[in-house]
N, C-alpha and C positions, 0 to 999 in steps of 0.2 A: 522158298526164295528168301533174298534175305538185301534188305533197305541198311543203311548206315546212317546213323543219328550220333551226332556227338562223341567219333569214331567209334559208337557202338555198333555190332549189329541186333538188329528188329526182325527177326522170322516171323513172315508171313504166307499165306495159300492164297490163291483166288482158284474159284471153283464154278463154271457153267458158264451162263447169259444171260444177260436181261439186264433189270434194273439193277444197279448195285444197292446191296444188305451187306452193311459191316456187321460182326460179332464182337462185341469186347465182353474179353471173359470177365468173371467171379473169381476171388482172391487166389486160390489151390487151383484156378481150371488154367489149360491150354489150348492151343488149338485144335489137340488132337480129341481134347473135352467133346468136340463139335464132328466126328468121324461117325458118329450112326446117325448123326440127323443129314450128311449133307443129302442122301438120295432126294431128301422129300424137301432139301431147302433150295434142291437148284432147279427144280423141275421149273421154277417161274424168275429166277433171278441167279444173275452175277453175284456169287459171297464171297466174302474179303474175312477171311482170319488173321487174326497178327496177337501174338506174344509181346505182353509189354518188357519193356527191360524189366528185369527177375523174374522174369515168370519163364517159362517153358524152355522153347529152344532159342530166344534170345538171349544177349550177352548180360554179366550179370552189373549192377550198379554198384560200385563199390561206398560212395559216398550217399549222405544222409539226402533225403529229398521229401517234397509234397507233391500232388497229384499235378501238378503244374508242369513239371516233368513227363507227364506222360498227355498232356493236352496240349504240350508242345508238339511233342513229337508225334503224336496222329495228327496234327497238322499240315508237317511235312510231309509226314507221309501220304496221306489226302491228293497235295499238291505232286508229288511223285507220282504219285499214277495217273494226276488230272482228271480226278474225280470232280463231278458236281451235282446237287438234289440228292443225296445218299439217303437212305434209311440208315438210321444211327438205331442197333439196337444193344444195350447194355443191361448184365444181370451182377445183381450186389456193389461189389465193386468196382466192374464196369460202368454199371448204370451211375455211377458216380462219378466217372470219368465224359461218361457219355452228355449227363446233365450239365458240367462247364463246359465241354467242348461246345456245346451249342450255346450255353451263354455268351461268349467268346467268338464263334465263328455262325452263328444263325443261320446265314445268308447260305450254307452250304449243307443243309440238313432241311430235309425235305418231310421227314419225318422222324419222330423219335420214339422208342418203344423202351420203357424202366422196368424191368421184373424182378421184384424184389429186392430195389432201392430205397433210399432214405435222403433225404437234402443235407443234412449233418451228423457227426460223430457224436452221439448222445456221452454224458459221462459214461454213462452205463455201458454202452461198449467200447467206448477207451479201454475199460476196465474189464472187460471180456479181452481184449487184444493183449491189454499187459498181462490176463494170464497167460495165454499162448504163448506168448514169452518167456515169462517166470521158471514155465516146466519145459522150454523147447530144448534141452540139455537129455529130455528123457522119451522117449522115440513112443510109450505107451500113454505115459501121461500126456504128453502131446495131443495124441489119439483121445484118450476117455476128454480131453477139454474141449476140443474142435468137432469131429464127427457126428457124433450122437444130435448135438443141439440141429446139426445143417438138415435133418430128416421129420420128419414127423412121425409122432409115438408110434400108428399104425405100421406106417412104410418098413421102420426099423425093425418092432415083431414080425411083420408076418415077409421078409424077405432076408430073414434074418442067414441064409444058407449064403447070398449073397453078397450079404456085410459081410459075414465072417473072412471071405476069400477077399474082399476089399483091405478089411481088417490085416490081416497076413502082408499084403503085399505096402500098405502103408508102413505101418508098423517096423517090417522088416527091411523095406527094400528104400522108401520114398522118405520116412522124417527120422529113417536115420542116417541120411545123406546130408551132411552138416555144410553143402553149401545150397542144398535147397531150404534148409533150416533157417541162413542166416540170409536168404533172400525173402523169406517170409519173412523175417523180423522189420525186414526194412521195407516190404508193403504193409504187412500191420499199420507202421512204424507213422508214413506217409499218410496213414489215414485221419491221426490224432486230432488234427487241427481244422478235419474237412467240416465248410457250414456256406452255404448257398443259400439258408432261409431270405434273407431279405434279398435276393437277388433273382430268387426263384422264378418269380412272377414276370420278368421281362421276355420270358421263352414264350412265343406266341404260336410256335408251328406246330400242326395236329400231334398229339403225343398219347401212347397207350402207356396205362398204367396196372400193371398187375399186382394181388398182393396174397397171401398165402393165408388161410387160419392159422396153421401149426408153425409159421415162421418165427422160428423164437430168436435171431439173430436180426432180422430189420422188420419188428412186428407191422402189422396190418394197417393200422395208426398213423405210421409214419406214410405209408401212400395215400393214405387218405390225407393228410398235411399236404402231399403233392399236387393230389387232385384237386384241392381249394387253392391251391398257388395257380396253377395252370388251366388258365381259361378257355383251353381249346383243345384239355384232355378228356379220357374216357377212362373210367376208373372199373377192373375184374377182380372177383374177387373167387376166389378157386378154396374152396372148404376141403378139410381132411387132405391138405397139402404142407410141406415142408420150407424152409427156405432153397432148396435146390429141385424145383418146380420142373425142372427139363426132367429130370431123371425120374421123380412121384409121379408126373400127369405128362407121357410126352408126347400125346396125339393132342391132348389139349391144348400143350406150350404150343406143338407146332400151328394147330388150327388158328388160334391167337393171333401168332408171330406173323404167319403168312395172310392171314387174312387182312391184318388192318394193313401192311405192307403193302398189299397188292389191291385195296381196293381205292376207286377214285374218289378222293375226298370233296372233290366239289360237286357231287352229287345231288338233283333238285329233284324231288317226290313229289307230283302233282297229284290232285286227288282226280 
C-alpha cells in the first residue's frame, strides 16, 4: 500500500490483528527485511511495516535532509491510519527514529522497544558513514566496509555458505544499483548530526532496551547510556550476538520483541 507525504509515496504493509506493532527498519533493511518473521509477529498483533523515503519501495528523496524528515512523516502517517497506544519498535536506525518520535509525540506510544540503538552520532561513526561513502563508487569495497562489522565474528565464520550467496547478490545486484547507492549516502548522510542525549530523559513510557556483545556499529555502552536515561526502561543484553540481532538470535529477538509488547505493564505481584 502506498501513503503520500510531501507528494512522495511511503510503502507500507499491515499484516494480522490485535494490538498494533510498528517495525521501523535498520539503515539497508526494508519491509521485505520483516517477511520470515511476520508468521510469529502476527499470531498476537496488527504489524505496520513502512519504508522510509530512500529506503525500500518508497519514493526516493532527492534533496539533503535529517531524521526530522522522516518523524514527520510517521507522524502522518500514524494519523492516516488513526492509530493510537502503538508499540513503537525500532532497530539501529529505526530506533533512532523511533526514540524522537516519542520525544515529540509521547502521548501516542504506548510502548517503545530500541534494539541496537544509540541517542547520538558519535564522531566515530560519522566517520564509519563517511567511509561508506568514500568507496560507495565501488560495489566490493562498499561490501568489505559495511557487512562484515553488522555480524558477529562467530555468526560470520561459521555461516559463512550463507554470507557468501548474500555476498553475490549485494555485491552484484543491490550496491551496484547507483540509485540505491545514492539513497544510502543521503540516509548515511541524515544521520551526521543525530544527539538526543540531553533530551533523552523526558520519555517516561515503559521501553525495552536491547544490546549485542559483538555490535561493533552501536556498541553495548551506548544502550546502557539509554538505560540510565530512561527511567522506566529494561535493559537485555544478548552475548555472542552482532549488530543485526534478528538475523544472529531470531527466536530470541522474537521472544524479546513479543514478549515485553504483549505483556501488561501494570502488573502487581502480591506475596
Amino acid at each position: 500500500m502506498e501513503f503520500i507525504y510531501r507528494g512522495k509515496k511511503v510503502y507500507y504493509e499491515v499484516h494480522g490483528k490485535g494490538d498494533p506493532l510498528m517495525m521501523l527498519n535498520g539503515i539497508m533493511m526494508s519491509t521485505a527485511s520483516w517477511t520470515p518473521f511476520l508468521k510469529d509477529l502476527t499470531k498476537s498483533n496488527q504489524v505496520i511495516l513502512i519504508d522510509f523515503l530512500d529506503q525500500g519501495q518508497s519514493d526516493p528523496y532527492l534533496e539533503n535532509y535529517n531524521h526530522q524528515l522522516h518523524v514527520d512523516m510517521l507522524d502522518a502517517f500514524i494519523n492516516h491510519l488513526g492509530l493510537e497506544n502503538i508499540s513503537l519498535f525500532g532497530i539501529s536506525y529505526g530506533g533512532e527514529i523511533a526514540i524522537q518520535y516519542a520525544l515529540q509525540h509521547q502521548e501516542k506510544v504506548e510502548k517503545l522497544l530500541l534494539f541496537n540503538t544509540t541517542a547520538s552520532t558519535s564522531y566515530w561513526l560519522e566517520e564509519v558513514g563517511n567511509g561508506w561513502n568514500h568507496v560507495s563508487s565501488d560495489p566490493l569495497a562498499y561490501y568489505y566496509l559495511t557487512i562484515p562489522y553488522i555480524y558477529s565474528p562467530m555468526f560470520y565464520t561459521e555461516k559463512r555458505e550463507w554470507i557468501e550467496e548474500r555476498k553475490k547478490v549485494l555485491v552484484e545486484e543491490i550496491f551496484a544499483n547507483k540509485e540505491f547507492i545514492q539513497r544510502m549516502k543521503r540516509l548515511t548522510n541524515s544521520s551526521a548530526h543525530y544527539n538526543v542525549e540531553k533530551d533523552i530523559s523526558k520519555i517516561k513510557i515503559p521501553t525495552l532496551i536491547v544490546g549485542c556483545q559483538y555490535d561493533f556499529i552501536t556498541p553495548y555502552k551506548e544502550q546502557e547510556k539509554l538505560h540510565q536515561e530512561l527511567e522506566n526502561s529494561e535493559l537485555i543484553y544478548i552475548p555472542n550476538c552482532g549488530h543485526a540481532s534478528m538475523y544472529e538470535k531470531p527466536e530470541l529477538f522474537l521472544s524479546l520483541l513479543l514478549g515485553y509488547t504483549n505483556t501488561n505493564h501494570t502488573l502487581t505481584i502480591k506475596a
